[in-house]
Every structure is written in C-alpha cells, then in structure tokens.
PASEBA-1860 file (N, C-alpha, C; in nm, 3 decimals):
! residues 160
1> XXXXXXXX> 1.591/0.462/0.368/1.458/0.471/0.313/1.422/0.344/0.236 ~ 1.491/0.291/0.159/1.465/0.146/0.065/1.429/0.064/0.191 ~ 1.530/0.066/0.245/1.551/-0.067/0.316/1.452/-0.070/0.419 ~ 1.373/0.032/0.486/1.307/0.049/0.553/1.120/-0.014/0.490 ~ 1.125/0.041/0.368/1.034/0.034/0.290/0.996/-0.155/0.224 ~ 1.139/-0.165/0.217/1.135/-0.269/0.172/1.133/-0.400/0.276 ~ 1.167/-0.366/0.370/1.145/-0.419/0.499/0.995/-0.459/0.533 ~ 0.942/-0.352/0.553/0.771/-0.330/0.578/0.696/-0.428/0.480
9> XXXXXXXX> 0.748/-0.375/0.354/0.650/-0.492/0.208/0.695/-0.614/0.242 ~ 0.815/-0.615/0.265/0.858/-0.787/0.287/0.936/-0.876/0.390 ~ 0.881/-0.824/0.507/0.923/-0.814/0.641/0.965/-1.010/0.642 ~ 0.873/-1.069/0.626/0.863/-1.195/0.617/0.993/-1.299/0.526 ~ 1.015/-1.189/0.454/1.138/-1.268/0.374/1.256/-1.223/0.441 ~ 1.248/-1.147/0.454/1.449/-1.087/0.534/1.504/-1.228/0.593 ~ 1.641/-1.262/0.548/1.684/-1.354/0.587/1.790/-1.294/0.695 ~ 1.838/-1.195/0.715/1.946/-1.101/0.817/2.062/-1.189/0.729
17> XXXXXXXX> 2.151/-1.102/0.817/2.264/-1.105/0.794/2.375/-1.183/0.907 ~ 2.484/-1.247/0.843/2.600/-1.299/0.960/2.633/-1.384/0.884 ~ 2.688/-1.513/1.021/2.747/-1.621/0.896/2.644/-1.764/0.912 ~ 2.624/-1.822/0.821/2.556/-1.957/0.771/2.622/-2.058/0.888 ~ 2.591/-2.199/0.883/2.679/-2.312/0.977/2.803/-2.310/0.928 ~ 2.782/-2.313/0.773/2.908/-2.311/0.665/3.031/-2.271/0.705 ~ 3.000/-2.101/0.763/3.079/-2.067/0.821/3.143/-1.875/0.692 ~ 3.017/-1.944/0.580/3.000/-1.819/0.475/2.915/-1.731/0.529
25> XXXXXXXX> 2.934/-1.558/0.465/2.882/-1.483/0.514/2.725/-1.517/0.456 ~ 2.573/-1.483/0.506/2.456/-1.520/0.419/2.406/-1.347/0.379 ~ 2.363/-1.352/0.286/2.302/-1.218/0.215/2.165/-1.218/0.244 ~ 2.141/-1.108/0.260/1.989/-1.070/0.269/1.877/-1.139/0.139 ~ 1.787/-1.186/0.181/1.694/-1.285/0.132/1.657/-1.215/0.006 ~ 1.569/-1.248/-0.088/1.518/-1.168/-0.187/1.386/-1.079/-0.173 ~ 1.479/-0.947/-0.166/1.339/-0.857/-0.133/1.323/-0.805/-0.208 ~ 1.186/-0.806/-0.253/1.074/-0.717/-0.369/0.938/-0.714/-0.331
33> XXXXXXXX> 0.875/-0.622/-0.399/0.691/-0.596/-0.388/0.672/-0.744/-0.472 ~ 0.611/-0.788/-0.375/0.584/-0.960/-0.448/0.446/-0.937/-0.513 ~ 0.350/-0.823/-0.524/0.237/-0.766/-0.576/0.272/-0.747/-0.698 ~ 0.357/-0.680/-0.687/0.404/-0.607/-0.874/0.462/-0.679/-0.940 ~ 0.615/-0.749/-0.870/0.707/-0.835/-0.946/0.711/-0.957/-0.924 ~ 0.783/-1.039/-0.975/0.799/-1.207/-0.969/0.947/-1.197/-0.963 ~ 1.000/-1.356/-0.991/1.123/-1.317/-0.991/1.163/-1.496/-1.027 ~ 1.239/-1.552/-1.084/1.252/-1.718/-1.132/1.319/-1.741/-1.040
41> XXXXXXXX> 1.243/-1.893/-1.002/1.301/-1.964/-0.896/1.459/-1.993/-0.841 ~ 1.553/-1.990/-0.752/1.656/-1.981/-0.731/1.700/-1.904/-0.795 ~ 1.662/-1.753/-0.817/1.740/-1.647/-0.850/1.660/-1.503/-0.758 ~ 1.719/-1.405/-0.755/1.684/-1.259/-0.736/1.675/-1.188/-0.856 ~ 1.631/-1.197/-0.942/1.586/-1.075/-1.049/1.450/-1.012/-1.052 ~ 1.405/-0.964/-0.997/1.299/-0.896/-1.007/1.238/-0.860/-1.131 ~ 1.121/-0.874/-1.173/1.042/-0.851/-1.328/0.885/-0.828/-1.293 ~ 0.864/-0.737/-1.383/0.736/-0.667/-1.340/0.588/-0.807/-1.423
49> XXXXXXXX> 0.533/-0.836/-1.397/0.413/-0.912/-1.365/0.329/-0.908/-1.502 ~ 0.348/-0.735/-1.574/0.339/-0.656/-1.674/0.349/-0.609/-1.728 ~ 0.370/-0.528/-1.838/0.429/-0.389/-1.880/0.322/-0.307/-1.932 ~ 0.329/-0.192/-1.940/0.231/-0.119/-2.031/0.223/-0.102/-2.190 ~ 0.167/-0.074/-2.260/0.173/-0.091/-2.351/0.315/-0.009/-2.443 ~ 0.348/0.083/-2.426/0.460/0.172/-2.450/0.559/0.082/-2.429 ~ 0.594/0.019/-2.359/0.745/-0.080/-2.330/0.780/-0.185/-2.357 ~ 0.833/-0.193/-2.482/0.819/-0.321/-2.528/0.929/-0.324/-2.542
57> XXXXXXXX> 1.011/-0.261/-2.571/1.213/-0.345/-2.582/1.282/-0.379/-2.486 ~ 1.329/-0.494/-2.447/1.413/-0.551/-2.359/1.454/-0.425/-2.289 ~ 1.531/-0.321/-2.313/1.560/-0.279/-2.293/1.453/-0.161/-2.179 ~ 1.389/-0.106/-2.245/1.271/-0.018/-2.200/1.205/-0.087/-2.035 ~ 1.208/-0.258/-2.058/1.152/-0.341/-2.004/1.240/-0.350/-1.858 ~ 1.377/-0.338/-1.927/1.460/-0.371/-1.809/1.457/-0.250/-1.734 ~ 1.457/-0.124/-1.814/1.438/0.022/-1.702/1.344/-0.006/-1.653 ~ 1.208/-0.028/-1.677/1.091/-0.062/-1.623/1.095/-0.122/-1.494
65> XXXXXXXX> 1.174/-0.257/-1.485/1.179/-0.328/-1.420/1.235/-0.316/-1.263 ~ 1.374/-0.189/-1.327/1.466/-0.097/-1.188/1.320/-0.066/-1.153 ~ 1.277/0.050/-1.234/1.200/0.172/-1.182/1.075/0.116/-1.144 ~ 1.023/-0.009/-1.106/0.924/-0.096/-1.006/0.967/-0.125/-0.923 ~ 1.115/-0.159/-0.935/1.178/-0.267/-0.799/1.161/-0.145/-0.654 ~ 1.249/-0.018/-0.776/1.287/0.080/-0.651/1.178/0.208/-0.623 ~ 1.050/0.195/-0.652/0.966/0.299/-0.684/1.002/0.412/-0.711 ~ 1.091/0.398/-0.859/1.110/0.543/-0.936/1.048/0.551/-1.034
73> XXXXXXXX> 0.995/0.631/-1.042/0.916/0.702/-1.162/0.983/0.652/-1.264 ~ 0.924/0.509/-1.384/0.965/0.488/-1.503/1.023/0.617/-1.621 ~ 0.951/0.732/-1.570/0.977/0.822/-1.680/1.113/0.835/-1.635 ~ 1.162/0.906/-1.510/1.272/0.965/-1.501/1.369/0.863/-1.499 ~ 1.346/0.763/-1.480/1.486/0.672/-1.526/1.487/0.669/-1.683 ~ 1.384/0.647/-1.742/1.414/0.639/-1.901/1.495/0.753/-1.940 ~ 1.491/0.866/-1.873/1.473/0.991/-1.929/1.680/1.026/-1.876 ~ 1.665/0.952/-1.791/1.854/0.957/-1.757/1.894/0.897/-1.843
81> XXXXXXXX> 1.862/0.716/-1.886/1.935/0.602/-1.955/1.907/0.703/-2.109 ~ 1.816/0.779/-2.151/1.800/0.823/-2.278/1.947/0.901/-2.307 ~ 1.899/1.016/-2.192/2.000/1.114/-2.174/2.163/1.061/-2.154 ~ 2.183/0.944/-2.064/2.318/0.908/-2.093/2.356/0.872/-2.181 ~ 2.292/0.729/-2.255/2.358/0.657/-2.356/2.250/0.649/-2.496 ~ 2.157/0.726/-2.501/2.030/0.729/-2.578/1.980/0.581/-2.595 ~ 1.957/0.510/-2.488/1.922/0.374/-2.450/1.952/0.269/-2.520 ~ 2.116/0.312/-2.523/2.230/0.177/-2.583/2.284/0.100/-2.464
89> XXXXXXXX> 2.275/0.011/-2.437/2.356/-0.089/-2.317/2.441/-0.097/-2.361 ~ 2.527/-0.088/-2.497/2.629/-0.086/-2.483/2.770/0.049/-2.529 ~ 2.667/0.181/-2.502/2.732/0.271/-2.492/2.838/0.291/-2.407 ~ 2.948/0.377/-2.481/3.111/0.368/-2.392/3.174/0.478/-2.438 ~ 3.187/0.569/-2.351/3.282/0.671/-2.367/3.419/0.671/-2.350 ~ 3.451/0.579/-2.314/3.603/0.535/-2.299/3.614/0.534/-2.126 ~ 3.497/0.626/-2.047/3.528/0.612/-1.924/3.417/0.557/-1.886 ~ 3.240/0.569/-1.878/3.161/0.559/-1.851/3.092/0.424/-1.928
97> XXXXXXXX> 3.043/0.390/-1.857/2.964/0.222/-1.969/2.851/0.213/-1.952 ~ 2.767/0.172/-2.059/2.617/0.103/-2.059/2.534/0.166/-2.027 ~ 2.455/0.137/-2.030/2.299/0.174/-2.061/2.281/0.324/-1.913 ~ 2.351/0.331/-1.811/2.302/0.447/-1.735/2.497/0.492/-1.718 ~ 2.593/0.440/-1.795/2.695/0.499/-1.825/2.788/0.543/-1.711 ~ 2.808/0.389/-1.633/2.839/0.383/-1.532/3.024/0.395/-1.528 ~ 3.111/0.431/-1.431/3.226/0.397/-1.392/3.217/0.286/-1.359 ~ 3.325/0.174/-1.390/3.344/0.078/-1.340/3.340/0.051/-1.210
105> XXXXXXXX> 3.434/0.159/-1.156/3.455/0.144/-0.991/3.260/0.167/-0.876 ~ 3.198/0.244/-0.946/3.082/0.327/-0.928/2.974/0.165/-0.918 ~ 2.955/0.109/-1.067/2.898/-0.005/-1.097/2.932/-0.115/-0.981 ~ 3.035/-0.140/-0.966/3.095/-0.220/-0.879/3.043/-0.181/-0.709 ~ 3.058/-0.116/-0.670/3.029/-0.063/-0.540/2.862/-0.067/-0.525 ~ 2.775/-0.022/-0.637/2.679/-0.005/-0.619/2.603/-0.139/-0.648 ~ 2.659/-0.263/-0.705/2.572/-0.381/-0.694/2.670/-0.461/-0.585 ~ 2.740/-0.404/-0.518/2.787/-0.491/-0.373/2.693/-0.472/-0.241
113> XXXXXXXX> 2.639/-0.334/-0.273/2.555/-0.249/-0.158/2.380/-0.329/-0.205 ~ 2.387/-0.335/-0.346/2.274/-0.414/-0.388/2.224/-0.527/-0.333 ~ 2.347/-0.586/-0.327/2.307/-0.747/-0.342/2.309/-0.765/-0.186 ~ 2.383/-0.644/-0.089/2.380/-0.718/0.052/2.296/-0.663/0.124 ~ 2.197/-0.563/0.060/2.038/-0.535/0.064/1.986/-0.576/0.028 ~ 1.929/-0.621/-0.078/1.828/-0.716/-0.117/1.827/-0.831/-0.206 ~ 1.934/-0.853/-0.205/1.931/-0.979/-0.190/1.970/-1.032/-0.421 ~ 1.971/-0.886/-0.401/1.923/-0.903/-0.612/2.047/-0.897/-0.630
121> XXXXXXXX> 2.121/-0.944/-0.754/2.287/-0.966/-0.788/2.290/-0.933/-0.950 ~ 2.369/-0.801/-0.948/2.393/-0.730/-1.103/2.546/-0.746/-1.116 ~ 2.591/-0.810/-1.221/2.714/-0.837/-1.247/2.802/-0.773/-1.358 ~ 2.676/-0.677/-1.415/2.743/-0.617/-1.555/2.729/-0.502/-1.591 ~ 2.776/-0.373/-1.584/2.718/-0.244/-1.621/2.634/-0.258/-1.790 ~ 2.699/-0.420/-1.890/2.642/-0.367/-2.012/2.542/-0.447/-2.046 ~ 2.488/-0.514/-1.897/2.320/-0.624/-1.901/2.267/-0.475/-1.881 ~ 2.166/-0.436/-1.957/2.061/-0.356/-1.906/1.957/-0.374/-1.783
129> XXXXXXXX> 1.942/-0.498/-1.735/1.853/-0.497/-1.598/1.926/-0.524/-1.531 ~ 2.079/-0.536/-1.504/2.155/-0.533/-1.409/2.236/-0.365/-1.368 ~ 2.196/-0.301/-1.466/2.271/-0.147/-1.527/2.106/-0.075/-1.403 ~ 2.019/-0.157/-1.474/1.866/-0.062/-1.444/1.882/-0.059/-1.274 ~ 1.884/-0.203/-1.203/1.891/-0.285/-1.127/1.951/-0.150/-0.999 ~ 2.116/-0.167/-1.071/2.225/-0.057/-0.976/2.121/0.033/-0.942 ~ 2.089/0.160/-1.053/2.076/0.298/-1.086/1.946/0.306/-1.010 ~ 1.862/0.203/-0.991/1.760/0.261/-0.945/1.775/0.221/-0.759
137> XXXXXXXX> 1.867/0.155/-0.731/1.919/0.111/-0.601/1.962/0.257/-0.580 ~ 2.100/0.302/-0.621/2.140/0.453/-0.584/2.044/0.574/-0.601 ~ 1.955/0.524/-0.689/1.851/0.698/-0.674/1.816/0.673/-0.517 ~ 1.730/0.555/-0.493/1.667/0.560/-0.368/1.755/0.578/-0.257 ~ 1.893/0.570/-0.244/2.020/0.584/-0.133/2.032/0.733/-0.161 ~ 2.000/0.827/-0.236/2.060/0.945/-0.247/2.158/0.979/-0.357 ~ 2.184/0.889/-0.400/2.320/0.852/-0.519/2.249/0.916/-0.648 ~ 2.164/1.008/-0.666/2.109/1.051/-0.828/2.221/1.128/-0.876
145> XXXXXXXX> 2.268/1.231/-0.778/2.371/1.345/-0.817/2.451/1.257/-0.911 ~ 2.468/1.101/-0.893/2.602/1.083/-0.997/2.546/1.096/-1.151 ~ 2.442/1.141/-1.167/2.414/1.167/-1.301/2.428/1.284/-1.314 ~ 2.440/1.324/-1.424/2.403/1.490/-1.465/2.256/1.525/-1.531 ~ 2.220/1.386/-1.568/2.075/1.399/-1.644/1.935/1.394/-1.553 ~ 1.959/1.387/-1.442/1.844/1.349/-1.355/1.775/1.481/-1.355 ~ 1.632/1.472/-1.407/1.541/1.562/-1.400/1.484/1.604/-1.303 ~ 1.469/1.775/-1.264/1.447/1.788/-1.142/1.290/1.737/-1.105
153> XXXXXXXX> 1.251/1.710/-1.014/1.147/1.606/-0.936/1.047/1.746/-0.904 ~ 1.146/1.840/-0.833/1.037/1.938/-0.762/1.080/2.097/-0.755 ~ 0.963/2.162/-0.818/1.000/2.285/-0.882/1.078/2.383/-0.763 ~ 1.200/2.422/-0.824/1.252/2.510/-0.732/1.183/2.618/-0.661 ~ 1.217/2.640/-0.525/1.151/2.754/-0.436/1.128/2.886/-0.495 ~ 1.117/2.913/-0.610/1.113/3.056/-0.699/0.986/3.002/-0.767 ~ 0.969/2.875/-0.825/0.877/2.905/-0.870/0.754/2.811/-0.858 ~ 0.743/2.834/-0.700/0.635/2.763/-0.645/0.498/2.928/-0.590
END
C-alpha cells in the first residue's frame, strides 16, 4: 500500500533498485509528497512545509512529520508516542526505547525496510523523527499491532 501510493505521488523519482557501476547495492531514491514536505539537499528527511498551530515542540513536530510522510492521522500517532513514552524520546524501560518505545531488534529491522523503500534513513530509536520516521513506515505495512496503544480507527461491528 505505501509503496504503491508512494510510487503514484512520485513515480518520477524512483531510482529502482540493483547495483550502481560501483558495483554497490543503490537504494530507492527519495520518496515523499513533494506538495506537503521538503526535505535538505543531499539528504532524505522529510519535513512538513508547515505546522499547525498546536505543534510546536521538536518533538510534536517530528510526530507530525512521520504522520505526513506516511498519511497517518497526526492524532493517532501522538496519541501512541503519548501513550508509550508520554512524549519522552528518551524514555526506557529497560527493554523498549524512545519516543514510540521501540525494541532494538524491531527499530533496526524497521528503518532497514525504510530506507530500502524510500529512500529516508533513521538511525536512532532516541532521535524523535527518526523514532516518528520507523512507526509511521510500520503502521502503513500493517505493523500497528506492535503497539498496544494504537487507537481503534473503526468502530467495531456491534456498534455500527
């Protein structure tokens, strides 16, 4: 679904995949809604163009920033990062880390799948727009279940 989506908005940038002359593997180009976000020259970070008035802490900014890249609802990511770490990046339970209170192994896997989709590179569960970055990559893959805080989206079949 991302990749499909993200394909369509930015069909023109996809660089594919294989190996360079080099003889290195090449990563997928930098894909984002080039409408909404920007992103600084020779890098992939995606950043929203704007914010609303409500979002003003780095932090808030950087959920913001997932929840544009990957069209998730700003609320419900705030509303996990609240619910995991009450929007500390550098919350630690001894097993879980940062700002969406990731496993190491979890963090790791999910900005390898990141970066060789679009091209964006998160290196730290306790950078908050690299934490935002992951979490909003795995909602859109199906990956929400790894939270426990994810708010349900759509009212169960009882009470529709």
């Amino acid at each position: 679904m991302l990749l499909v989506a993200l394909t369509v908005l930015c069909a023109s940038a996809w660089a594919g995949t294989g190996r360079a002359q080099t003889g290195q593997p090449r990563v997928a180009a930098c894909i984002f809604d080039r409408a909404s976000l920007h992103t600084s020259r020779g890098t992939c970070r995606p950043r929203a163009r704007s914010y609303p008035a409500g979002v003003k802490t780095s932090v808030r900014r950087s959920i913001y920033d997932g929840a544009l890249t990957f069209g998730i609802p700003y609320s419900v990511m705030l509303q996990v990062a609240r619910c995991e770490s009450n929007l500390d990046p550098h919350a630690d339970d001894g097993l879980h880390m940062g700002l969406f209170q990731f496993l190491p192994s979890t963090f790791k896997q999910g900005a390898k799948a990141l970066r060789g989709q679009t091209g964006i590179r998160a290196r730290s569960y306790w950078n908050p727009l690299d934490a935002a970055y992951v979490a909003g990559y795995m909602f859109v893959n199906g990956q929400a279940e790894e939270w426990g805080c994810v708010p349900q989206l759509t009212p169960p079949p009882s009470a529709r």
